[in-house]
N, C-alpha and C positions, 0 to 999 in steps of 0.2 A: 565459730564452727570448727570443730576437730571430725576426724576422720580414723575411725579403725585400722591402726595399717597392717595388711595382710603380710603373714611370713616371706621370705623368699621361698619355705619349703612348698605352702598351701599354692604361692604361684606356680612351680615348677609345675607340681600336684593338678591342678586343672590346666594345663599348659598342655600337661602329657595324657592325661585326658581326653581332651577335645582333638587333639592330632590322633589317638587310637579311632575316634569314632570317626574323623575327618576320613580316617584310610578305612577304619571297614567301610565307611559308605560309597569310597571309591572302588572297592576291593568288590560289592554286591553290584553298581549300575555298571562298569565296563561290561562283565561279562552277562549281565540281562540284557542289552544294546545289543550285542554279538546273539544272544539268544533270540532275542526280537526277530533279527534279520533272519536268521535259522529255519523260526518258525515259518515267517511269513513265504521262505521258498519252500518249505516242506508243505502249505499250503497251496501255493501256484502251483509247483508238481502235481497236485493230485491226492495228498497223504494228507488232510485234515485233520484225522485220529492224531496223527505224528506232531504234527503244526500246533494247534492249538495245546495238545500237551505241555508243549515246549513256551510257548505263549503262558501258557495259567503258571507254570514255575519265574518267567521271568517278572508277571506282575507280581509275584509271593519274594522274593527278592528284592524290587523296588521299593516295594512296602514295608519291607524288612531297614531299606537303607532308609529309609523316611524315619523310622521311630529310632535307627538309634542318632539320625542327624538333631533329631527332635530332643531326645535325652539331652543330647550333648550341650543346646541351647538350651536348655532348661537347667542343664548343672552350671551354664556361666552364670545365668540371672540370678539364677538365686543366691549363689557365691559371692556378686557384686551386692546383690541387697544385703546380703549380712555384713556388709565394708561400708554402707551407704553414709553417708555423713550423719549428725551426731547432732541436735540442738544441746546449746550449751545452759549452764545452768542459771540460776538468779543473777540478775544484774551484771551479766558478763562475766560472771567467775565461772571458771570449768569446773565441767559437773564432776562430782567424786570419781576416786578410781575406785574400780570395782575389779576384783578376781576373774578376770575373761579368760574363759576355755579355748583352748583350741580349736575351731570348726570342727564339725564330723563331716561336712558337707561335700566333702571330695572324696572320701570314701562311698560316702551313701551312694554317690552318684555312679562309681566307679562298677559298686553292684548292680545300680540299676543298666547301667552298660551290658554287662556281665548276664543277667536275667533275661534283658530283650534278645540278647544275639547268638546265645547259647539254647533255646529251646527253637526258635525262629531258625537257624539254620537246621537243627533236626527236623522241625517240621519240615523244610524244603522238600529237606532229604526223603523223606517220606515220601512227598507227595510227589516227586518224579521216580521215586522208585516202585514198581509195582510190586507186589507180593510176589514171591516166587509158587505155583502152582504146584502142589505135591504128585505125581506123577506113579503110576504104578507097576511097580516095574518087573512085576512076579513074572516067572516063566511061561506060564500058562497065556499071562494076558500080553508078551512080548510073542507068543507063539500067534494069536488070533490077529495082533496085528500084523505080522507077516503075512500070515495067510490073506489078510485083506488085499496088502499091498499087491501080492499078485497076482490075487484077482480083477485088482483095477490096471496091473498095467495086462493082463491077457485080455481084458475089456476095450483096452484102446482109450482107456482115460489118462493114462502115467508110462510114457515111453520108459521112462529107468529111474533109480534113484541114485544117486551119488555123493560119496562123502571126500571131497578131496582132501578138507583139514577137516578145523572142529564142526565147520555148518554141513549139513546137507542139502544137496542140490536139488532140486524133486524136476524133472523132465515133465511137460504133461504135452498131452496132443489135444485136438480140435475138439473132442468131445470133453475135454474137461469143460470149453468155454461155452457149452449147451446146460450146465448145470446149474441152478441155481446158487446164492452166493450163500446159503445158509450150508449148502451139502457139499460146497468147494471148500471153505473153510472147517468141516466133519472130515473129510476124506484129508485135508494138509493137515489137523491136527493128527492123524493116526501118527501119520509119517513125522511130524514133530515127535510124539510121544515115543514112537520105536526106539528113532535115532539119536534121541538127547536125556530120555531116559540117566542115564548113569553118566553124562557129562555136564560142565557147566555151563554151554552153551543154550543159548534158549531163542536163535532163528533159524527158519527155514527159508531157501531163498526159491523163488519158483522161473524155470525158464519154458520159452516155448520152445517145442520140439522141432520146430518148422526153421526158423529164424536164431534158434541158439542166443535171442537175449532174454535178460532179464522180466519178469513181466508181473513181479508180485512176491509178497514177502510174509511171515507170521513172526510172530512172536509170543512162544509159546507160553513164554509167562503170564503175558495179558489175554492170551488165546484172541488177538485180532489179525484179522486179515486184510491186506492191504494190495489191490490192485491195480497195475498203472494204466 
């Protein structure tokens, strides 16, 4: 029985390989572990939208580390099956030599690395990034929403609004929390749309008037509203 023996180059060749996909697939479950935990307190807080978000990217990550750990084992087997030993020929004489190519086999695989982990991380990226919301920002319709805002806060819905850096603050009083949650989140997106209009921020953050803490948030690019 003889045996193919493989280059020193083909060994480095899947050597360096399998250590690339060993680390992306380290590089994908640390930080979906860390994102796990994330989710799950943004769920106990109250924030489910926020949580399970955070949740559906880290399964889209693990799953991500799964096919290319999966590649990676699929490019050793097959690389050893083309070394596998060798029946020898009639009555103990080795069989002829023949013209043997060099494998492509560590290349091919090297692509298939390359195809899973390169679309797979964009999609990630996709899918925890939400579309950004086009916003309109003409004068006219920046004018009606002022005028909104202060008629909700002479109404006694919005103590004040505040921009101390990029976010704005939106103050509200007792009659905002009489409102339904469809016409609370209508009345915070005006005040997103005013204030972020022409920046690239895209939260609001909401406090009560009473208590001066926090009590609720938007985000203007997915237009959700988030109450604690």
């Amino acid at each position: 029985m003889t045996r193919a023996r493989p280059s020193d180059m083909e060994k480095r060749t899947i050597n360096h390989a399998c250590a690339v996909a060993w680390f992306i697939t380290c590089a994908l479950v640390a930080p979906s572990v860390i994102g796990a935990i994330i989710g799950v307190t943004l769920i106990t807080d109250g924030k489910p939208d926020y949580g399970f978000m955070v949740l559906g990217g880290c399964v889209a990550a693990l799953a991500q580390a799964f096919l290319v750990y999966a590649a990676a084992l699929m490019l050793r087997m097959v690389y050893e099956h083309t070394h596998r030993q060798r029946p020898q020929g009639p009555q103990g004489a080795p069989p002829a030599r023949k013209a043997v190519q060099a494998p492509k086999i560590p290349a091919i695989g090297l692509i298939v690395l390359m195809l899973i982990v390169a679309p797979s991380c964009d999609d990630g990226r996709q899918q925890n990034a939400a579309p950004a919301r086009k916003v309109d920002a003409s004068p006219e319709t920046q004018a009606k929403r002022k005028q909104l805002i202060a008629d909700l806060i002479a109404k006694g819905v919005f103590q004040k609004v505040e921009k101390p850096a990029t976010l704005p603050h939106l103050w509200v009083r007792p009659a905002f929390y009489q409102l339904d949650f469809d016409t609370k989140r209508d009345f915070v997106s005006v005040v997103a749309a005013y204030y972020l209009a022409d920046s690239g921020a895209s939260m609001v953050r909401i406090f009560d008037s009473k208590t001066g803490k926090q009590v609720g948030e938007m985000d203007s690019d997915t237009g959700m509203l988030s109450m604690n």
